[in-house]
ZAMARGU-4260 file (C-alpha; in steps of 0.2 Angstrom, whole numbers, plus 5000, padded with zeros to 4 digits):
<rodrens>
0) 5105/5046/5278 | 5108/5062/5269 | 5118/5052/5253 | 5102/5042/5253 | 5090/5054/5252
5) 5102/5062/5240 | 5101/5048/5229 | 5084/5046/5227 | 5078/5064/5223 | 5086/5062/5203
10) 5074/5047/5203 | 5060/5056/5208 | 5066/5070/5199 | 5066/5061/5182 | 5048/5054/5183
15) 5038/5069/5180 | 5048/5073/5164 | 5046/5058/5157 | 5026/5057/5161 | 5022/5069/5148
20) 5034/5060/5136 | 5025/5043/5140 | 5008/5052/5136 | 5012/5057/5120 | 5022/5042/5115
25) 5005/5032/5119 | 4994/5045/5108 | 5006/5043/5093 | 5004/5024/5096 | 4987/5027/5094
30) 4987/5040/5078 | 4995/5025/5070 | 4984/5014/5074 | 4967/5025/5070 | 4979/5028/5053
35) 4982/5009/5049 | 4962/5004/5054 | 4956/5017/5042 | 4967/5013/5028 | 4965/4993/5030
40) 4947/4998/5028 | 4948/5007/5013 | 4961/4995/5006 | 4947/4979/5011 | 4933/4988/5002
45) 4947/4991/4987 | 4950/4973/4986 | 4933/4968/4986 | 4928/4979/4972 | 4942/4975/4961
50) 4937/4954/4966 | 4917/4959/4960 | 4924/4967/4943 | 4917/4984/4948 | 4935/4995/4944
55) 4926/5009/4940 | 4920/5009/4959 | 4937/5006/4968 | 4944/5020/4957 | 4935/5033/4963
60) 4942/5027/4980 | 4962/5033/4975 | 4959/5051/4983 | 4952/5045/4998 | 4967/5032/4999
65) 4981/5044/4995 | 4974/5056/5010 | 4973/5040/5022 | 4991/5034/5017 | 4998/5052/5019
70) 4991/5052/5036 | 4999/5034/5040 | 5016/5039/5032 | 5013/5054/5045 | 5010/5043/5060
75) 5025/5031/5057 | 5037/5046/5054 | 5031/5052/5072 | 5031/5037/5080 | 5049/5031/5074
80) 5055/5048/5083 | 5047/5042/5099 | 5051/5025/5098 | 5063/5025/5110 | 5052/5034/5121
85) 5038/5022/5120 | 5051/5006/5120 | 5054/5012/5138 | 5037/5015/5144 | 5026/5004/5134
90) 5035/4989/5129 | 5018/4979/5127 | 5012/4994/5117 | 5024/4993/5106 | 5024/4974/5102
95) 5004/4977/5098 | 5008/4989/5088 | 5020/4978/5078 | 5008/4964/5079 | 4993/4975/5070
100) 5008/4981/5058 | 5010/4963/5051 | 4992/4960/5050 | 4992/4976/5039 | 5006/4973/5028
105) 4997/4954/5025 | 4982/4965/5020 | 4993/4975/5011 | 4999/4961/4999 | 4984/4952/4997
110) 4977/4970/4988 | 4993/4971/4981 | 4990/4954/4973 | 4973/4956/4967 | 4978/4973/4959
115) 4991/4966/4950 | 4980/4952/4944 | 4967/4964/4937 | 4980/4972/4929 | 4988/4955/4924
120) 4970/4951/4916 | 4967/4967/4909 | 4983/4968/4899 | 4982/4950/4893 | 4964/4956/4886
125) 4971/4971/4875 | 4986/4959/4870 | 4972/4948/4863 | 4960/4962/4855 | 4979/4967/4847
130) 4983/4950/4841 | 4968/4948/4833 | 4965/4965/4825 | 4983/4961/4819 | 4980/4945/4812
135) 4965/4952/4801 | 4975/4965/4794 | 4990/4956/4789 | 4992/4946/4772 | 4992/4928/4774
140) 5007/4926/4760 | 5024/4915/4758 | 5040/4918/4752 | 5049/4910/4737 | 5057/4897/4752
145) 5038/4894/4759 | 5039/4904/4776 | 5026/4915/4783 | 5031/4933/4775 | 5035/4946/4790
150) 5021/4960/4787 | 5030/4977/4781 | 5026/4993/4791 | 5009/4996/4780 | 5001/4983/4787
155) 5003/4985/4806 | 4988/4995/4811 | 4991/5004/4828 | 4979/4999/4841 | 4971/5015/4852
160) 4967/5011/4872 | 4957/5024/4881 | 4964/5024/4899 | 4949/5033/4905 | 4933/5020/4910
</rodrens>
C-alpha cells in the first residue's frame, strides 16, 4: 500500500501547480479575445465609412486602430507562450478561440478589400484628371510619315496631388 500512496502523491502534487497556470492561460484567452472584439469593431465601423464615401471620417480612426492592433499583437504573443499551457487545460477554449480568429481574419479581408477598392478607385480618378490635363496640353501634330508626334519634355505638365483631405 505504501507504493500506492506513493504513487499518487506526484499527482496530487502536480495539480496545484498547474491551477494557477490554467488561470492565467484562460485570462490571456480572454485578453485576446476583448483585443480581437474591439478591433473587429473598429475595423466594422472602418469599412462602413469607407463603403458610405466618408474617408475623411475612417481616417481619423488610424490611431485608435494602431493602439487596438498593438494591443492584439500583444495578446497573441502571450497567448502563443501559453499555448501549450492552455492546449492542456482548455482544449475547448482553445478551439473558440480559433473559431473567433477566422471570423476575424474574414473581417479582416473583407476591410482589406474595401480599402483596396477606395484606393483602386481613387487612383484611377487621378490617372484620369492626369490624362486629360495631359491631353489638353499636348499638340495635336503628325509627323512626315503621318504618326501622332510623341510630346517633347516642354509639353508634359506635372500634375500636383495633395495627400492631405
Amino acid at each position: 500500500m505504501n507504493q500506492f500512496n506513493a504513487s499518487r502523491q506526484p499527482m496530487q502534487a502536480q495539480r496545484p501547480n498547474t491551477a494557477p497556470g490554467n488561470a492565467q492561460a484562460r485570462k490571456v484567452a480572454e485578453q485576446l479575445m476583448d483585443a480581437m472584439n474591439a478591433l473587429l469593431a473598429l475595423i466594422e465601423h472602418e469599412t462602413e465609412l469607407v463603403r458610405a464615401g466618408k474617408v475623411r471620417e475612417a481616417m481619423t480612426l488610424e490611431s485608435k486602430k494602431q493602439e487596438l492592433s498593438r494591443n492584439y499583437v500583444s495578446a497573441v504573443s502571450e497567448l502563443k507562450a501559453n499555448q501549450d499551457q492552455l492546449a492542456k487545460s482548455a482544449p475547448e477554449l482553445l478551439s473558440t478561440l480559433h473559431r473567433h480568429h477566422d471570423a476575424f481574419r474574414a473581417m479582416l479581408q473583407v476591410n482589406l478589400t474595401v480599402l483596396a477598392t477606395a484606393h483602386a478607385v481613387s487612383e484611377s480618378v487621378v490617372r484620369g484628371v492626369n490624362a486629360e490635363i495631359q491631353k489638353r496640353n499636348v499638340p495635336n501634330t503628325y509627323t512626315a510619315a503621318g504618326r501622332r508626334a510623341t510630346p517633347g519634355p516642354r509639353h508634359i505638365t506635372p500634375l500636383a496631388v495633395s495627400r492631405s483631405l
